[in-house]
gemmi code that builds the backbone of each chain (N, CA, C; Angstrom):
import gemmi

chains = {
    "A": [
        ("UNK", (-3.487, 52.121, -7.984), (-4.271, 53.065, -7.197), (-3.353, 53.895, -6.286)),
        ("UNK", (-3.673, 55.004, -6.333), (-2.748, 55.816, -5.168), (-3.633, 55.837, -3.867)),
        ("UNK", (-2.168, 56.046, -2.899), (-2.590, 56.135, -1.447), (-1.934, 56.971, -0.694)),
        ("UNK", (-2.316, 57.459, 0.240), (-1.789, 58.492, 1.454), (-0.841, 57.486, 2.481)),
        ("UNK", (-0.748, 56.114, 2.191), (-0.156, 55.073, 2.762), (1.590, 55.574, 3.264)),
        ("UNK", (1.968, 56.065, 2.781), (3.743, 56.370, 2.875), (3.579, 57.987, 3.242)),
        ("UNK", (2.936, 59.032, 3.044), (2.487, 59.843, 3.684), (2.391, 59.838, 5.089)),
        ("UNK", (0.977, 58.805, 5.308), (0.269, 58.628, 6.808), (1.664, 58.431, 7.732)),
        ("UNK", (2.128, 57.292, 6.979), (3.290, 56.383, 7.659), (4.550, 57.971, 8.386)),
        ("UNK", (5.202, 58.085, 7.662), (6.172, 59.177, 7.687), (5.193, 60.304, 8.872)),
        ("UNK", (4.244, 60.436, 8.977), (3.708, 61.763, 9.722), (3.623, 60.905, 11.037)),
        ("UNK", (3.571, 59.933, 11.211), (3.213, 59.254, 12.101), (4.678, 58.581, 12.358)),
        ("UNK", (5.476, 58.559, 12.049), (7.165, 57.510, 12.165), (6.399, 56.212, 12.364)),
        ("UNK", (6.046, 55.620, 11.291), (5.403, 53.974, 11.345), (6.526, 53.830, 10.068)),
        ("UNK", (7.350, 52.813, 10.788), (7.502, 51.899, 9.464), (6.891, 50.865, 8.787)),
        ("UNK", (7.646, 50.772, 7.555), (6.877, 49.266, 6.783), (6.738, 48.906, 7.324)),
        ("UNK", (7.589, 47.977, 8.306), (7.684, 46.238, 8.804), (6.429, 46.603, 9.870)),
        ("UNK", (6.695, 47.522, 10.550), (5.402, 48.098, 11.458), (3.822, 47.679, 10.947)),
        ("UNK", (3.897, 48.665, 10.562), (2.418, 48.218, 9.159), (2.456, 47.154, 9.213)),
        ("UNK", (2.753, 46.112, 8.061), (2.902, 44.764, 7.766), (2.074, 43.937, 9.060)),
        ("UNK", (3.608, 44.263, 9.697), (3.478, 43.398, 10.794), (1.614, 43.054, 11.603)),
        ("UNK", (0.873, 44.690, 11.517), (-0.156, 44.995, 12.148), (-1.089, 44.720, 11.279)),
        ("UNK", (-1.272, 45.013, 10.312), (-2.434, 44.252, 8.951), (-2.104, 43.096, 8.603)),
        ("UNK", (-1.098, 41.863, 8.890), (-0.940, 41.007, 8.133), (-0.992, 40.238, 7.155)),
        ("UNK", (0.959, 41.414, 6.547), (1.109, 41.475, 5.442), (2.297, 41.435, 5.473)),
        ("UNK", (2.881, 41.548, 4.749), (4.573, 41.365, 4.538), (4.991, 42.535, 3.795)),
        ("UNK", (6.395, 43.260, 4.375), (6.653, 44.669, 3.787), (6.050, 44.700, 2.414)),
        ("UNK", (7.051, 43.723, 1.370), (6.700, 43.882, 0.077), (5.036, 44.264, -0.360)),
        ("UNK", (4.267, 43.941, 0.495), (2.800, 43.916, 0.216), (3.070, 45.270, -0.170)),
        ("UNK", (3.249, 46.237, 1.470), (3.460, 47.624, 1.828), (3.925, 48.234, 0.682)),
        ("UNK", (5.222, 47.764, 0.331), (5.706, 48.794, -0.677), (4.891, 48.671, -1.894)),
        ("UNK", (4.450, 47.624, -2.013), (3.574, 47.753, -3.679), (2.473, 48.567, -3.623)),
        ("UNK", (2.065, 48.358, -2.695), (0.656, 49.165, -2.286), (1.084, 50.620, -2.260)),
        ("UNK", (2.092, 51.199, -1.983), (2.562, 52.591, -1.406), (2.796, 52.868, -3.384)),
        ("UNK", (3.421, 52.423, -4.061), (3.639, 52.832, -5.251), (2.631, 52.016, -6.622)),
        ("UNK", (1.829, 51.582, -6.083), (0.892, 51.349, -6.605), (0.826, 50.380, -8.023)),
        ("UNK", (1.745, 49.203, -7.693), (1.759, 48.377, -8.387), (0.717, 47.486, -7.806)),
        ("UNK", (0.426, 47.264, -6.904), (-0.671, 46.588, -5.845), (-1.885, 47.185, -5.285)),
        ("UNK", (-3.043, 46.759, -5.648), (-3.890, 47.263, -5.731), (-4.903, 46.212, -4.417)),
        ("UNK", (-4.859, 46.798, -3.052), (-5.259, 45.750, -1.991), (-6.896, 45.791, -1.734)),
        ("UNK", (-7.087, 44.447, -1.447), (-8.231, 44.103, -1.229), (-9.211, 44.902, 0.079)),
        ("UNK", (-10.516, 44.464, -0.550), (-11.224, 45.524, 0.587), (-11.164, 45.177, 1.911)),
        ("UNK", (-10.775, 43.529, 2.444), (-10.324, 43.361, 4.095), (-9.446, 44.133, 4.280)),
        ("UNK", (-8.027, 44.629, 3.708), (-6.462, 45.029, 3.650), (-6.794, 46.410, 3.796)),
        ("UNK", (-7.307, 46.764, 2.602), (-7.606, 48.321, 2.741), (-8.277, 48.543, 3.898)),
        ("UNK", (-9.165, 48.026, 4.568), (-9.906, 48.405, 5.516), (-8.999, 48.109, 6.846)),
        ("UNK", (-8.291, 47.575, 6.861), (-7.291, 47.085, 8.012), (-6.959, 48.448, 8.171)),
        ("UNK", (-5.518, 48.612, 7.050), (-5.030, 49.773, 7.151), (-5.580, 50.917, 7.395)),
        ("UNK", (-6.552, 51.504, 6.742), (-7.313, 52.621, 7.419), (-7.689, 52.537, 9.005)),
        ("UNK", (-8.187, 51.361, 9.594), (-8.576, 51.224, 10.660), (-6.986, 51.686, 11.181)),
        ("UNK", (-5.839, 51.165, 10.730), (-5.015, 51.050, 11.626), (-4.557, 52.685, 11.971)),
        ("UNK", (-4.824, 53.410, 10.995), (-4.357, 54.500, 11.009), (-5.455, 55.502, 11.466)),
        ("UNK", (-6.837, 55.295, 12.087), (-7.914, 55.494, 12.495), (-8.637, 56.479, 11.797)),
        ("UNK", (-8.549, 56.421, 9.948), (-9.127, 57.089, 9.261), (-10.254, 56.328, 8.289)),
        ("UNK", (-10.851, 56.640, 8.022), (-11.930, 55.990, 6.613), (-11.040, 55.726, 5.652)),
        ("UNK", (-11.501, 54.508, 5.140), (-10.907, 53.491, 3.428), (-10.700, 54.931, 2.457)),
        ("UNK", (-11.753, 55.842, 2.114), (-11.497, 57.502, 1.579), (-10.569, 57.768, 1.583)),
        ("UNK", (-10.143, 58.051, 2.499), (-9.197, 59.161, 3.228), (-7.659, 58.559, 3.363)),
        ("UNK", (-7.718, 57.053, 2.988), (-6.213, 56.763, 2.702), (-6.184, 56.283, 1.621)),
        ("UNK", (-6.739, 55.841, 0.467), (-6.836, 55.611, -0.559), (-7.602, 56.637, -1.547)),
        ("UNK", (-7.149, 56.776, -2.798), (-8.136, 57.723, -3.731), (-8.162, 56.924, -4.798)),
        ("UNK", (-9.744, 57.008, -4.331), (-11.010, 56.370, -5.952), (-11.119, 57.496, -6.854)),
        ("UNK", (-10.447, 58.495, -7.003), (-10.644, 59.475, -8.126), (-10.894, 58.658, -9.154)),
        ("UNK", (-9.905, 57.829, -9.522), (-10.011, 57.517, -10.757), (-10.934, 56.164, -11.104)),
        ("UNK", (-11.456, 55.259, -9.945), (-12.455, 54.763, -9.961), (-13.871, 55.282, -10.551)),
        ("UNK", (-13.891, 56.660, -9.773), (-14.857, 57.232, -10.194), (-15.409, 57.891, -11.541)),
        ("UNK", (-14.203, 58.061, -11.890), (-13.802, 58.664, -13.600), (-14.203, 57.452, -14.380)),
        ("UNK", (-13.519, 56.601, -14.089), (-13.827, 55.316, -14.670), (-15.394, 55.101, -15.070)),
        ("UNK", (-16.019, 54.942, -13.877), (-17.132, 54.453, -13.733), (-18.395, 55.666, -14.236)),
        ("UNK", (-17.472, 56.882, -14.330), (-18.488, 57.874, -14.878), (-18.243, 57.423, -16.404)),
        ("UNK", (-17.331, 57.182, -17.196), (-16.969, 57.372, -18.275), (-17.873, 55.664, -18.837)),
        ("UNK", (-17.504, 54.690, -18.346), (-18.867, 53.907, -18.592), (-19.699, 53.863, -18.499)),
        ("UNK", (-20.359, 54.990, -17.985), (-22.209, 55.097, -17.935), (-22.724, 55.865, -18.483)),
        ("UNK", (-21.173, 56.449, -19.202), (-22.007, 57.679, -20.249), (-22.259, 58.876, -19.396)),
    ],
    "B": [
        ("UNK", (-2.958, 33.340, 17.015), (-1.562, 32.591, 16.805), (-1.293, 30.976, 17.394)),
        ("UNK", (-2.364, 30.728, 18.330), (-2.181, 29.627, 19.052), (-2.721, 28.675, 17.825)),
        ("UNK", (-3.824, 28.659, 17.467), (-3.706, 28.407, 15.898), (-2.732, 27.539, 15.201)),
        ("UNK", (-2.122, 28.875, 14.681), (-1.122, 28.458, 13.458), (0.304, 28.072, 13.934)),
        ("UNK", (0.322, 27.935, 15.970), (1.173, 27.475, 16.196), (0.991, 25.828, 16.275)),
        ("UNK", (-0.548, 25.674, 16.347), (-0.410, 24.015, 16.307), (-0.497, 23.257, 14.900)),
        ("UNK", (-1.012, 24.511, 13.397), (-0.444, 23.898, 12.528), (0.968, 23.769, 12.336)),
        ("UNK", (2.026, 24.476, 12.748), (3.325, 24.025, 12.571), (3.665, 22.695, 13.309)),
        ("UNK", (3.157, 22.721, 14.642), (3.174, 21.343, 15.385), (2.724, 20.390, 14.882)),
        ("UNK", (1.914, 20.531, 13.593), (1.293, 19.249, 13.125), (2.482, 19.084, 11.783)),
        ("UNK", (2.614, 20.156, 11.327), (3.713, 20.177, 10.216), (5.096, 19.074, 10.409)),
        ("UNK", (5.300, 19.657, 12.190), (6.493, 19.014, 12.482), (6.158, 17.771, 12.417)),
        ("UNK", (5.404, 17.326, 12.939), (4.803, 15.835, 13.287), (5.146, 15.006, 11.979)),
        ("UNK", (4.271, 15.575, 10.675), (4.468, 14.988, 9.651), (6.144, 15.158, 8.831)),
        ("UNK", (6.705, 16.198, 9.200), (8.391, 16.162, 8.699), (9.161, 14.939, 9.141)),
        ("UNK", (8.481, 14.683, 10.955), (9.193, 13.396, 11.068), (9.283, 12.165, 10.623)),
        ("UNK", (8.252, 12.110, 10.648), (7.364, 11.171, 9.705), (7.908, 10.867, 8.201)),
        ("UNK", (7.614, 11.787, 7.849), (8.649, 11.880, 6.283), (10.046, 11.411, 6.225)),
        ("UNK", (10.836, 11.878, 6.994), (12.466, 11.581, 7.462), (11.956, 9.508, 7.649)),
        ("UNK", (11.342, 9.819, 9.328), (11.803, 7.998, 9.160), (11.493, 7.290, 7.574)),
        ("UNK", (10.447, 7.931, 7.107), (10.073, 6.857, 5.843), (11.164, 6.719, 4.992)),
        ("UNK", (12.009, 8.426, 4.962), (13.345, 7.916, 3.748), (14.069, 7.657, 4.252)),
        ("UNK", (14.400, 7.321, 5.681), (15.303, 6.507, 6.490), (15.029, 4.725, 6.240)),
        ("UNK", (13.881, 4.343, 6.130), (13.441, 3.249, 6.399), (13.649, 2.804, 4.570)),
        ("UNK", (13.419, 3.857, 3.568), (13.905, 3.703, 2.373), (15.263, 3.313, 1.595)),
        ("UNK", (15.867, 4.152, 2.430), (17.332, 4.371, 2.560), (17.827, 2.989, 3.077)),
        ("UNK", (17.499, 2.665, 4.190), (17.600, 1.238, 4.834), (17.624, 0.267, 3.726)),
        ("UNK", (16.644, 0.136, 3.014), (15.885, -1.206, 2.127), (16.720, -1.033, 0.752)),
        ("UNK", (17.230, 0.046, 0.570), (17.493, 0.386, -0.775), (19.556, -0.023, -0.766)),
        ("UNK", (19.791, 0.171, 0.665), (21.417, -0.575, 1.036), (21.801, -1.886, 1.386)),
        ("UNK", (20.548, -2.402, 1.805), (20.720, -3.794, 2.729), (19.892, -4.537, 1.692)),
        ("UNK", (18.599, -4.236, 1.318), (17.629, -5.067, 0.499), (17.622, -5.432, -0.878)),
        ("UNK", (18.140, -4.332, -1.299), (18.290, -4.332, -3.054), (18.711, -5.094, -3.841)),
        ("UNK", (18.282, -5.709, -5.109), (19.185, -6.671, -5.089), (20.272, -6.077, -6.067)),
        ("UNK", (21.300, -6.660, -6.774), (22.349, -6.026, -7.454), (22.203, -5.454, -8.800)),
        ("UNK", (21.022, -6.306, -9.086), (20.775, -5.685, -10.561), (19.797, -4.576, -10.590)),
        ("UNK", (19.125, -4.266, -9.169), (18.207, -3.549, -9.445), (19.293, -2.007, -8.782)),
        ("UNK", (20.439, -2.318, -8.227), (20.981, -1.534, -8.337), (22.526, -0.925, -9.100)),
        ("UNK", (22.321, -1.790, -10.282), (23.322, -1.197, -11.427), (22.207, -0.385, -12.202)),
        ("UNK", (20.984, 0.055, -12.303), (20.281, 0.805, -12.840), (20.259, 2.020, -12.418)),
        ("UNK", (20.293, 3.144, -13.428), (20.740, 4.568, -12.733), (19.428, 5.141, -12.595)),
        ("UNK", (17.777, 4.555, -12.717), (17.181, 5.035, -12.023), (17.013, 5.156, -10.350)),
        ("UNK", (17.549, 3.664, -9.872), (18.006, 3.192, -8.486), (18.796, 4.744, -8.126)),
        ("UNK", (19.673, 4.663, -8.695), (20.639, 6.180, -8.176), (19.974, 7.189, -8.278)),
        ("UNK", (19.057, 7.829, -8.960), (17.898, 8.852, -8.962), (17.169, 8.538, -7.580)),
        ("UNK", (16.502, 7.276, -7.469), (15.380, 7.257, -6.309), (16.607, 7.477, -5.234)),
        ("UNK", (17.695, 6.943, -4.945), (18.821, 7.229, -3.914), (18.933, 9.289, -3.462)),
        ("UNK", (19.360, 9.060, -4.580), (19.576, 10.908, -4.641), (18.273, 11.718, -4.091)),
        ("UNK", (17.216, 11.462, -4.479), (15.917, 11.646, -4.339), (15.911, 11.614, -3.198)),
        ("UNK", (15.439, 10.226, -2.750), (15.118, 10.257, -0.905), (16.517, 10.945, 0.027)),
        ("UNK", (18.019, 10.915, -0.521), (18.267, 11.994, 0.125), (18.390, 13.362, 0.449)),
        ("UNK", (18.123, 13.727, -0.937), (17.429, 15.233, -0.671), (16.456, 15.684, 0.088)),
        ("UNK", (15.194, 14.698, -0.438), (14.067, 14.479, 0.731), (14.193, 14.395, 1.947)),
        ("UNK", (15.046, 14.231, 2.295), (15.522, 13.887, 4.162), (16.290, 15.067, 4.340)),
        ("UNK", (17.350, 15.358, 3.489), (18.143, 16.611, 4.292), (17.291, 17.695, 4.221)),
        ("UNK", (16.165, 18.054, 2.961), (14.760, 19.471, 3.152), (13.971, 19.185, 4.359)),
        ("UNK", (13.815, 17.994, 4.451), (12.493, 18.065, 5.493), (13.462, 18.517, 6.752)),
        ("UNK", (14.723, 18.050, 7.343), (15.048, 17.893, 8.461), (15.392, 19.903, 8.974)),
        ("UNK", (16.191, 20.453, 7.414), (16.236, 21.018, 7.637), (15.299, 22.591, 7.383)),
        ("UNK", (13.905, 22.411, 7.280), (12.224, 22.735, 7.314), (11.726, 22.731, 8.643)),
        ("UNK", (12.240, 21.437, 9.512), (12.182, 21.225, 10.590), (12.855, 21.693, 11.876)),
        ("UNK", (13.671, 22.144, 11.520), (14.694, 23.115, 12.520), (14.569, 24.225, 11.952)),
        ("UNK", (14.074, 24.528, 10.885), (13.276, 26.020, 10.567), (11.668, 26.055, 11.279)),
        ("UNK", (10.940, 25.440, 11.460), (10.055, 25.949, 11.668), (9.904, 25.471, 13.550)),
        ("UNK", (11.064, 24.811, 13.428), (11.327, 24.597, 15.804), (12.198, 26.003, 16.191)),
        ("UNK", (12.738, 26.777, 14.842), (13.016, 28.371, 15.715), (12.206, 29.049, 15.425)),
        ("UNK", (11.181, 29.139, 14.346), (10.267, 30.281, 14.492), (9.394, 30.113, 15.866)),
        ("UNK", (9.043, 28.854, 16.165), (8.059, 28.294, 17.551), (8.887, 29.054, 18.671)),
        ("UNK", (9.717, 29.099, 18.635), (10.747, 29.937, 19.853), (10.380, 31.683, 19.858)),
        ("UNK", (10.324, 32.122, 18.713), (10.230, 33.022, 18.751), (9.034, 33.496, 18.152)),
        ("UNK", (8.563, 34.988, 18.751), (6.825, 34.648, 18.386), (6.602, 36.016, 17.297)),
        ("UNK", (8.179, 36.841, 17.134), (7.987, 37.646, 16.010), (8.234, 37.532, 14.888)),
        ("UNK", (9.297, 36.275, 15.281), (9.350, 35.241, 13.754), (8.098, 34.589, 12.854)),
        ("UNK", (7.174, 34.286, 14.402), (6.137, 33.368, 14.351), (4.894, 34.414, 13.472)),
        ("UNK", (4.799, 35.460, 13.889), (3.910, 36.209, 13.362), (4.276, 36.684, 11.801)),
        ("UNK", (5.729, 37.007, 11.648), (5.958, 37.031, 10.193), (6.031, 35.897, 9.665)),
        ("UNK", (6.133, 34.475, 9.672), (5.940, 33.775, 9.194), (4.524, 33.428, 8.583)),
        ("UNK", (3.635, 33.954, 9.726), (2.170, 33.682, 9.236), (1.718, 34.641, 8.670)),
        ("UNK", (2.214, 35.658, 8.321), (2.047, 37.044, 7.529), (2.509, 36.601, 6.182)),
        ("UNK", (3.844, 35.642, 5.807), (4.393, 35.402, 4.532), (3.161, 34.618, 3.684)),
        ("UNK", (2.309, 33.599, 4.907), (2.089, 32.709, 4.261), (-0.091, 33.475, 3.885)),
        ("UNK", (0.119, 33.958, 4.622), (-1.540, 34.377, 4.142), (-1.367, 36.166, 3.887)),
        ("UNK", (-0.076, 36.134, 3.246), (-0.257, 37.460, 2.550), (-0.998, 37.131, 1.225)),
        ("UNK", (-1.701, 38.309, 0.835), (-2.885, 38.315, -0.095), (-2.353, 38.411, -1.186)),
        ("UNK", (-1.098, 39.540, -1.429), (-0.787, 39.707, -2.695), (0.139, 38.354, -3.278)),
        ("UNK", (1.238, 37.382, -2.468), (2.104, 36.549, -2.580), (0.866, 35.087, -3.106)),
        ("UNK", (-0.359, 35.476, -2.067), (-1.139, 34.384, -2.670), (-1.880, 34.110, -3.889)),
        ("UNK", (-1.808, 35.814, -4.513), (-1.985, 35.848, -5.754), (-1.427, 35.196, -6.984)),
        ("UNK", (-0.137, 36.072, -6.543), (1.429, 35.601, -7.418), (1.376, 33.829, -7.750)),
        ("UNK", (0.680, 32.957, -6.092), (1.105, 31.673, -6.078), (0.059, 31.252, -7.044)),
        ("UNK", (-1.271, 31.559, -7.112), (-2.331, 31.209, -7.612), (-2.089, 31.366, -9.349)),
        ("UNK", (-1.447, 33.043, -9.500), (-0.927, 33.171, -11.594), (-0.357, 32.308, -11.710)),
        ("UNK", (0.425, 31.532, -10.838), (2.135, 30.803, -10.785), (2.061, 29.315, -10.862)),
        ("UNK", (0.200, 29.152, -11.075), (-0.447, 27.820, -10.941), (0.291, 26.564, -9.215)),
        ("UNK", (0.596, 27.370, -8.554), (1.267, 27.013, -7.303), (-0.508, 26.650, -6.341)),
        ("UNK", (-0.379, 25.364, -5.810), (0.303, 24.508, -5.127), (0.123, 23.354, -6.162)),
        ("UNK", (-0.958, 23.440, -7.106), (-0.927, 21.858, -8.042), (0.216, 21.502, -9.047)),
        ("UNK", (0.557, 22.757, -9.622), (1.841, 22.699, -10.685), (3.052, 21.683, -9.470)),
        ("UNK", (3.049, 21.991, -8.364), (4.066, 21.500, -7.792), (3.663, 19.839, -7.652)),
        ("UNK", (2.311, 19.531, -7.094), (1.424, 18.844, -6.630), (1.877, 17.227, -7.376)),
        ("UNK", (1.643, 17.868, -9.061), (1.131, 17.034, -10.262), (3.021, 17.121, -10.737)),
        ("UNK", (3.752, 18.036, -10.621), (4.830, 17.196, -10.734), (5.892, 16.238, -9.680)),
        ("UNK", (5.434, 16.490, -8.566), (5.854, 14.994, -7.655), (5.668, 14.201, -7.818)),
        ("UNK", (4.023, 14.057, -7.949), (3.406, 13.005, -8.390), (4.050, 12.338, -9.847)),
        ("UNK", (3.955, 13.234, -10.786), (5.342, 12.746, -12.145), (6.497, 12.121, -11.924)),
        ("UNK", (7.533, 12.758, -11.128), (8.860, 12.042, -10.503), (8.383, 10.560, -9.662)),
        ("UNK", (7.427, 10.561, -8.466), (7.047, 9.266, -8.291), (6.942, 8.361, -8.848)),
        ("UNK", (5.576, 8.630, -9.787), (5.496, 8.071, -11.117), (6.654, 7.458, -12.075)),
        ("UNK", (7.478, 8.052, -12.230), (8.409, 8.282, -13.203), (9.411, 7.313, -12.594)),
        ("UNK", (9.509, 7.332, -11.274), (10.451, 6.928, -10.625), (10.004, 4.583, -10.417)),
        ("UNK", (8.511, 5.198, -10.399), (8.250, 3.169, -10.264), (7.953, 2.611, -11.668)),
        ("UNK", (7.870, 3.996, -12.596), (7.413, 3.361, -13.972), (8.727, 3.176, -14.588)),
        ("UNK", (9.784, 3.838, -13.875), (11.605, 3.937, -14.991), (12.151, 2.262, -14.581)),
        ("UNK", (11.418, 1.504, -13.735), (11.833, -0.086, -13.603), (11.691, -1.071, -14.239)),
        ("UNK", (10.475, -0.305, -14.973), (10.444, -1.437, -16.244), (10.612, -0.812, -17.654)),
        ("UNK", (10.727, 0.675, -17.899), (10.712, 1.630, -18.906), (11.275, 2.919, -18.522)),
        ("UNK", (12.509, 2.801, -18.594), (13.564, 4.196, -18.288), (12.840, 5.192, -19.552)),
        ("UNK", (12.711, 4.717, -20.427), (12.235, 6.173, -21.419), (10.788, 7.238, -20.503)),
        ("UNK", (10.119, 6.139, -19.826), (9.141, 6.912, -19.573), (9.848, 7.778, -18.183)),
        ("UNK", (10.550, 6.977, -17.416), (10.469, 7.049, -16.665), (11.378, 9.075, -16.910)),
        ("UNK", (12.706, 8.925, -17.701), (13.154, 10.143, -18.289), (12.508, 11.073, -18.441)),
        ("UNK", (11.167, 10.532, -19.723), (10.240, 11.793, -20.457), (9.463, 12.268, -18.879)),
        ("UNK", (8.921, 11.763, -18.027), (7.755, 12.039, -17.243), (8.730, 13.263, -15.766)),
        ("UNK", (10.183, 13.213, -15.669), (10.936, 13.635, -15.024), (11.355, 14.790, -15.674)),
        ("UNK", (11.705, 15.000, -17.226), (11.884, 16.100, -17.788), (10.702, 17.290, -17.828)),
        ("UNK", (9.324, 16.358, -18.074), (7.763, 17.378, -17.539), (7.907, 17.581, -16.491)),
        ("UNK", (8.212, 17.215, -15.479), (8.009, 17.852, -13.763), (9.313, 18.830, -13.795)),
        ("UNK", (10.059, 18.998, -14.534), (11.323, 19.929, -13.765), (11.011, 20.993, -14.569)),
        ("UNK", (10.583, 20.736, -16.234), (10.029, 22.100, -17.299), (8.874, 22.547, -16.914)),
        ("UNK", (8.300, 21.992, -16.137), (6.911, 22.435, -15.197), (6.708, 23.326, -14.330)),
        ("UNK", (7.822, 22.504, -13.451), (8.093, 23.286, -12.140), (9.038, 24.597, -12.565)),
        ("UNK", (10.234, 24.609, -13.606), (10.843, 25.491, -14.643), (9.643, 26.657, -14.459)),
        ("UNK", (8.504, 26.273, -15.043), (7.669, 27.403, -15.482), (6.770, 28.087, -14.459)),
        ("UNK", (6.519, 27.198, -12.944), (5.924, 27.488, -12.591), (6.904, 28.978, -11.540)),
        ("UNK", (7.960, 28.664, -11.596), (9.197, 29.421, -11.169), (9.377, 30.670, -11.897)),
        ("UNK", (9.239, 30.544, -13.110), (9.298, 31.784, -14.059), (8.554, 32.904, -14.013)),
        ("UNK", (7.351, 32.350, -13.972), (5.847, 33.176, -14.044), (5.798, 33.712, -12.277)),
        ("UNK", (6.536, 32.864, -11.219), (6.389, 33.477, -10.126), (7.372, 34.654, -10.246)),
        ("UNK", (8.311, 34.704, -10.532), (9.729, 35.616, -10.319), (8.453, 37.026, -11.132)),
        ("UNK", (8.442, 36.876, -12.502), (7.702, 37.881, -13.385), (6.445, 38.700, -12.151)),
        ("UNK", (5.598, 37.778, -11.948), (4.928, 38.420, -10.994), (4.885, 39.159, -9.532)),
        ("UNK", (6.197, 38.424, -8.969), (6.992, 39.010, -8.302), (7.188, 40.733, -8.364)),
        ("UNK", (8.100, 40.800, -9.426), (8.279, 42.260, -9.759), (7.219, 43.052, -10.224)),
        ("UNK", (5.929, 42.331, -11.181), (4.636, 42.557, -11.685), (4.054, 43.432, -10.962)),
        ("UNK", (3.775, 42.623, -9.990), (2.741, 43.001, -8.309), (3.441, 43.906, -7.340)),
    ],
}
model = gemmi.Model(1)
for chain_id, residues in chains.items():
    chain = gemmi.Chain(chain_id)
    for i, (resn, *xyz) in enumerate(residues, 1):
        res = gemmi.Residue()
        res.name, res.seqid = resn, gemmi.SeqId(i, " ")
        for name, pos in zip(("N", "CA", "C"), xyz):
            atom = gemmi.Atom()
            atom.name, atom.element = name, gemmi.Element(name[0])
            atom.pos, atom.b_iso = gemmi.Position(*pos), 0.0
            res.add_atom(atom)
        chain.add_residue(res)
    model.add_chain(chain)
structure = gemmi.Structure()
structure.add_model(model)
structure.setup_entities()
C-alpha cells in the first residue's frame, strides 16, 4: 500500500526513530510501511495519522483498495 | 511503562532463579556424580548445556538491569517486543512453540540419552533442524515484510 508516510515525515523533519518511537514501533516497521512492503494494521495506521494530525485518508491511499473492491462486485 | 517495567522485574526475578538452579546443577553434577555416569558424553552435553544456560541468562540479566536504567532504551525495548509487524514474522516463524517444543526435546533427550543415547541423539538433532527452520523462515520474512 502506498503512503504519504516519508513525505509527511521530511515536510515536517520527523525522523524514523521519531515516528517509531511515538506509535510503537520499531524503525524497520517505518521503513516497510514507507515502501510498502508492510501493509499496517488499522490501530498503527490510525496512530500514525493521529500523530501527524491528519485522517487514516490522507496518509495512506486506498486507491487501489477501492479498484479492488470495485472490480469484485462487478 | 511502569507496567512493562515490572514485567522485566519479574523477568529478572526468574533469570535468578534459573542461574542458582544451574549452579545448584553444576554443583551435583561435580561433587555428586558418580564416575560412570560421568564417562558418558551425554553427561558432557547436560554439562555444556547448563553452562550455556547460566552464562545467557546472566548475561539477559545485565541486559535487561541497563535498559531499567535507562527509559529510552526502556521504551524501545518495548516497541521491539510488541511491534506488530516482528510479531507477525514471529507467528509465520512458528515462534514461541517451535522454540517451546524443542527445549522440551533437548530435556527430553537429555534424561531419555541415560538409558538410550540413540534417542537421546535423534530427539536433539529435531530440536536444532527445528529451531534450523524456525530461523530460516524468520530471516526470509524478515526481508519479506
Amino acid at each position: 500500500m502506498e503512503t504519504q508516510i516519508a513525505s509527511l515525515r521530511k515536510e515536517r523533519k520527523i525522523s524514523q526513530e521519531e515516528l517509531a518511537l511515538a506509535v510503537g514501533v520499531t524503525r524497520q516497521t517505518i521503513t516497510s510501511i514507507e515502501i510498502g512492503k508492510y501493509t499496517a494494521s488499522l490501530p498503527l495506521a490510525f496512530k500514525i495519522a493521529y500523530y501527524f494530525g491528519l485522517a487514516i485518508e490522507d496518509v495512506f491511499d486506498f486507491s487501489k483498495c477501492i479498484e479492488e473492491m470495485e472490480v469484485d462486485n462487478g | 511503562m511502569d507496567k512493562y517495567k515490572k514485567v522485566l522485574k519479574k523477568r529478572i526475578v526468574l533469570l535468578t532463579a534459573l542461574i542458582l538452579l544451574v549452579v545448584c546443577i553444576g554443583i551435583y553434577d561435580v561433587f555428586f556424580t558418580t564416575e560412570t555416569i560421568k564417562e558418558s558424553f551425554i553427561f558432557g552435553f547436560q554439562l555444556g548445556a547448563s553452562l550455556a544456560i547460566g552464562i545467557m541468562s546472566v548475561a539477559l540479566m545485565v541486559y535487561y538491569l541497563k535498559i531499567l536504567a535507562d527509559d529510552k532504551k526502556l521504551k524501545l525495548q518495548y516497541n521491539k517486543e510488541n511491534d506488530e509487524r516482528l510479531k507477525t514474522i514471529r507467528a509465520k516463524a512458528g515462534m514461541p512453540m517451535l522454540f517451546i517444543s524443542s527445549v522440551c526435546m533437548i530435556v527430553i533427550g537429555i534424561i531419555a540419552g541415560y538409558f538410550n543415547p540413540i534417542i537421546f541423539i535423534t530427539l536433539v538433532i529435531v530440536a536444532a533442524v527445528q529451531l534450523l527452520i524456525g530461523v530460516v523462515i524468520k530471516q526470509i520474512y524478515l526481508r519479506k515484510l
